[in-house]
Phi, psi and omega in degrees: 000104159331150171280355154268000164283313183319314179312330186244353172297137188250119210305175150256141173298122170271144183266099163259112196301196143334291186276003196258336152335310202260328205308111179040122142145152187239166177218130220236111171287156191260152168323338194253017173257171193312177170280157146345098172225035167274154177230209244244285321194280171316309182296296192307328189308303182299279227291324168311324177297325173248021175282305176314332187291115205285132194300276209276041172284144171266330183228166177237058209297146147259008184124186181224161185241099222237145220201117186274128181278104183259011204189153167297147183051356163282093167235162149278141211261116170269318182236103225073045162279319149338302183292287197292316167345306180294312178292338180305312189320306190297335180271338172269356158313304206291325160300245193021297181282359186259308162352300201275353197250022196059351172001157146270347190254162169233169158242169169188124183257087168346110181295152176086349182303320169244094174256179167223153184296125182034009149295087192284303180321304222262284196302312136347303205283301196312330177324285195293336166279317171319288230270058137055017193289194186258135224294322202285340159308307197296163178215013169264159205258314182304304174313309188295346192280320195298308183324308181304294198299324206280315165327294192299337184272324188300293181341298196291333235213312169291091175283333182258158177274325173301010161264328170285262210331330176291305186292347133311309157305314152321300178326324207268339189271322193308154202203145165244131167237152176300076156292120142298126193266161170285133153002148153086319198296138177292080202287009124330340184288283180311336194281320197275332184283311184229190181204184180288354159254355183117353185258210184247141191271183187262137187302322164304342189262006161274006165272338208274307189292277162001287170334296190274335163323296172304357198220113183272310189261007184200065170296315178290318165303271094060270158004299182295265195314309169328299191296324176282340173276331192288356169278105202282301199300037145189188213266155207275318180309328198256354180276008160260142169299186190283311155336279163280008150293359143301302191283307190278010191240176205231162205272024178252359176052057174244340183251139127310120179258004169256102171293018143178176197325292205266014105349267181325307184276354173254000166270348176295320195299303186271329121351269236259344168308325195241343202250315210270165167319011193238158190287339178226113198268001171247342161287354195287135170253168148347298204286286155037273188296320195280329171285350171274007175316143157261169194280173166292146184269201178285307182320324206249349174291303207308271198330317165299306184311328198263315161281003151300299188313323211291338210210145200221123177297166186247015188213148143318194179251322141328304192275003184255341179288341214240332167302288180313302157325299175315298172322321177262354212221000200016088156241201207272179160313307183297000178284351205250001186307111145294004171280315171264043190305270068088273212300300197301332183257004207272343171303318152354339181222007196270350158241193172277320198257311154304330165291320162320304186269350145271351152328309179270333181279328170290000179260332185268315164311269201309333176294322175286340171270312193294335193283309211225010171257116186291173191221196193236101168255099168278078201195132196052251163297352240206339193301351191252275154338291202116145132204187210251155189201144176243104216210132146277169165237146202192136177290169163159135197290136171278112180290330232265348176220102185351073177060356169323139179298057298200139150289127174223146192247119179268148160279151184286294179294014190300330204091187184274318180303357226270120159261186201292336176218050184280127215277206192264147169258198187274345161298300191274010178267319181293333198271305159336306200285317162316285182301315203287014131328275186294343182274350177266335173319269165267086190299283198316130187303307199298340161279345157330030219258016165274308191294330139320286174316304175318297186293310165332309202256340180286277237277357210236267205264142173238014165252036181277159195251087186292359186252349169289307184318300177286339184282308151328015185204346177288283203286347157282313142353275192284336153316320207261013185254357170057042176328309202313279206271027179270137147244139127084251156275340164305351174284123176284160201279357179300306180329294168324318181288290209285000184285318166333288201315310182301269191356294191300321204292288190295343186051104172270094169272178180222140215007058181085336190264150183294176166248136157273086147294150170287120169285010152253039163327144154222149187276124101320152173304135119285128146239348178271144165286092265207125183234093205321322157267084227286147184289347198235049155337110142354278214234022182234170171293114159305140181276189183268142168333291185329318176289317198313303188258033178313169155311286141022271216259358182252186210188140196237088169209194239265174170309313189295354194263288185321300163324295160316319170325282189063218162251071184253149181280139182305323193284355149298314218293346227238012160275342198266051195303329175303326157271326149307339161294333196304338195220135185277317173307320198254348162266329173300354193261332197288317221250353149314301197303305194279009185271315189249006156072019201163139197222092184231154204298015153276002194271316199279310184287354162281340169268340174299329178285310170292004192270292160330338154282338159299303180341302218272355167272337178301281180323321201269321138340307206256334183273020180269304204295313162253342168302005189255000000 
């Protein structure tokens, strides 16, 4: 046979025991694929599964592990990395215990049989469970939980030493088999079908894979940074370890200090050249550096988990790649179509030198969405609810646990002055009060195209001025819905929202007397339409379309609000303080109604006019504003 038949011939799937599984070879999960994520409910299932296994069975299948041959005896694992993880776990559990207990039968797992791709930690850890060190050694957290579950069922359930020999022998029937994928083949292909459960992977993480793909030497970076923007519901500075959150953060962590990919790996580089572990500084690399992490400590663990809990991003993570895109790329409206995921990002991989640079622009876009995109903050009085806030982050030591580094949260336009609970200054309340408009506005992520906008102009200036910018896409918006001549449902809810905003914005009186809007208004979801003088009125006369559905006589707030609402008559209606809060536009109609004891359609077309005459002076500011 020519080395080119040999070369295109295609392994056949092997039927394989365990141990023949693990047996000479080693196998290498790749960087992009997840981390070690089963938990208890997966674990106990397999082992259970082979527990189950009937003594005159001759085989057990448990699935199969499809597998790229990069090397003699080498492969990459595409498919069931979850499944051999675990078993790797379980045999090296079974040594360990059989060891300690003189057993006659053993199992023994060659080191080095199972590795990850640049994961030091992972890799570290599986060392140190071989060679018997002690628990307090390992440091990857996914491993040690799965070893512990995989314990805790051997504890409950084996009592006897004739119970590890029976579930050994069960073992030798369990069977796997082993795909080879063909040569040559497009293993992108594979990225899109399958994953470690068997499903279809999801599309960010087949970009995620591409991506990282496109970046020949410094994959584990790329990697890195990937995995810390993709957790959205906290600030980005903390999705690093305490280490690199020192080198790419400034030490109060409020600057990004790197203007691009490779930027980034050389102050990491040169951090760890004057600071780090290594024995030889002209030899320290990157990789170096990222396999010298030490685990977190609990206190730094703590911290992290309860500001993950504190704050709920207003978007995915999917939908923040697709932001990001936009943003660098100024494209069109049709960027943000998640029906096109795929199609829309695929330049994003077509060199080396675009995976690099969007690699950085999602680490700088997110330093920038966390900085100036509000978020959903559950904390304290709010912990239940919720309200919406706009905050930088910035450290500062806890004397009270030796100084340790700590996150504390600021309003962003607060100034330098800001202390640890410093309330919104009038900057950072307008501008806050502004997106949570638009974000109540536009539910749908593909309609977000403010947030495109936002990020755009942040990545050009980042001492831009966001309350022009949005008030201006506000006010285009609402030109282009032919506010004037809309009735009724035909009104887009922006008019509405954003009349709020002007209201709250503006301290709105009615014959001289103020209205008290709260100046920490907060935007609820609206979706009802709300008709201050109910279509279906009891005991009084209907008005005429025209009255009815004015502009006037509506009000924009929740379903549940509408419901209660009913057909109760205004002057009931204004008793309902809690849904009268919802809209600032529905307390100036509360405080007409208590003034003139009653809400009639002159009333109404008089509010209609002043409502309309803010709009239209609102606008006609901002299209001044910008032709000058």
């Amino acid at each position: 046979m020519s080395s080119r038949e040999n070369e295109n011939t295609i392994e056949q799937p092997k039927l394989m025991s365990v141990n023949e599984v693990f047996n000479n070879v080693e196998y290498v999960v790749p960087i992009y694929q997840r981390n070690y994520a089963w938990g208890k409910d997966q674990i106990d299932r397999l082992i259970q599964d082979i527990r189950d296994v009937l003594p005159d069975a001759e085989s057990y299948y448990l699935g199969s592990l499809i597998v790229n041959q990069s090397g003699p005896n080498r492969y990459e694992v595409i498919d069931g990395q979850q499944r051999l993880t675990t078993l790797y776990l379980m045999s090296l559990y079974l040594d360990k215990q059989l060891k300690e207990q003189n057993h006659s039968c053993q199992i023994s797992i060659p080191e080095g049989t199972l590795v990850f791709e640049a994961r030091e930690k992972s890799n570290e850890t599986f060392r140190r469970m071989k060679n018997g060190s002690d628990e307090k050694e390992w440091s990857s957290e996914e491993l040690i939980n799965g070893f512990k579950i995989i314990a805790d069922f051997f504890k409950s359930n084996f009592k006897e030493n004739g119970d590890y020999e029976n579930f050994i022998e069960k073992l030798k029937k369990v069977k796997i088999v082993r795909v080879q994928v063909p040569k040559g083949i497009d293993l992108n292909h594979y990225f899109e079908i399958m994953n470690t459960r068997g499903e279809q992977l999801e599309p960010h993480e087949i970009v995620k894979a591409r991506i990282i793909n496109a970046i020949k030497d410094q994959k584990a970076v790329a990697a890195k940074i990937w995995d810390a923007c993709a957790l959205m519901d906290s600030y980005v500075q903390m999705n690093f370890d305490t280490e690199s959150r020192k080198i790419l953060f400034d030490k109060n962590w409020e600057e990004l200090l790197c203007d691009s990919f490779d930027s980034a790996a050389k102050k990491l580089t040169k951090e760890n050249k004057e600071n780090g572990p290594g024995n030889n500084d002209e030899d320290f690399t990157l990789i170096d550096y990222l396999k010298s992490n030490a685990p977190l400590k609990d206190e730094k663990k703590k911290t992290e988990r309860e500001e993950q809990e504190r704050f709920e991003s207003i978007i995915s993570f999917p939908n923040f790649l697709l932001q990001v895109n936009a943003a660098i790329s100024n494209g069109d409206e049709e960027g943000l179509d998640d029906k096109r995921f795929l199609d829309i990002l695929e330049h994003n991989w077509s060199s080396e030198e675009s995976a690099k640079q969007f690699i950085f622009m999602m680490l700088k876009c997110r330093y920038l969405f966390d900085k100036y995109i509000i978020k959903r903050e559950y904390y304290k009085d709010y912990q239940e609810e919720g309200r919406w806030m706009l905050q930088g982050i910035k450290s500062y030591k806890d004397e009270s646990r030796n100084n340790t580094l700590k996150p504390q949260y600021y309003g962003t336009y607060n100034g330098d002055s800001a202390d640890k609970e410093a309330a919104d200054s009038d900057a950072t309340r307008k501008i806050r009060t502004l997106e949570a408009c638009l974000r109540i506005t536009y539910t749908s992520p593909k309609m977000m195209h403010w947030i495109t906008i936002t990020l755009r102009t942040l990545l050009e200036d980042e001492k831009a001025n966001l309350t022009n910018i949005l008030e201006k896409y506000c006010c285009e918006k609402i030109s282009s819905s032919d506010y004037q001549n809309s009735k009724g449902f035909q009104i887009e809810r922006i008019v509405f929202t954003y009349l709020d905003y002007l209201l709250w914005r503006d301290s709105y009186s009615v014959d001289g007397q103020k209205v008290d809007i709260p100046s920490n208004y907060q935007y609820q979801y609206r979706t009802s339409i709300e008709h201050f003088f109910p279509q279906h009125p009891a005991e009084m006369t209907k008005w005429e379309d025209n009255d009815l559905n004015s502009f006037g006589n509506l009000a924009l707030i929740t379903t549940s609000g509408n419901s209660r609402f009913s057909n109760i008559v205004p002057i009931g209606k204004i008793s309902y303080n809690s849904i009268i809060k919802q809209s600032p536009k529905l307390m100036v109609m509360e405080q007409i109604t208590k003034k003139n004891n009653e809400w009639t359609r002159d009333l109404a077309q008089k509010h209609n006019q002043e409502m309309l005459s803010l709009l239209e002076k609102e606008i006609a500011r901002n299209t001044t504003a910008t032709s000058k």
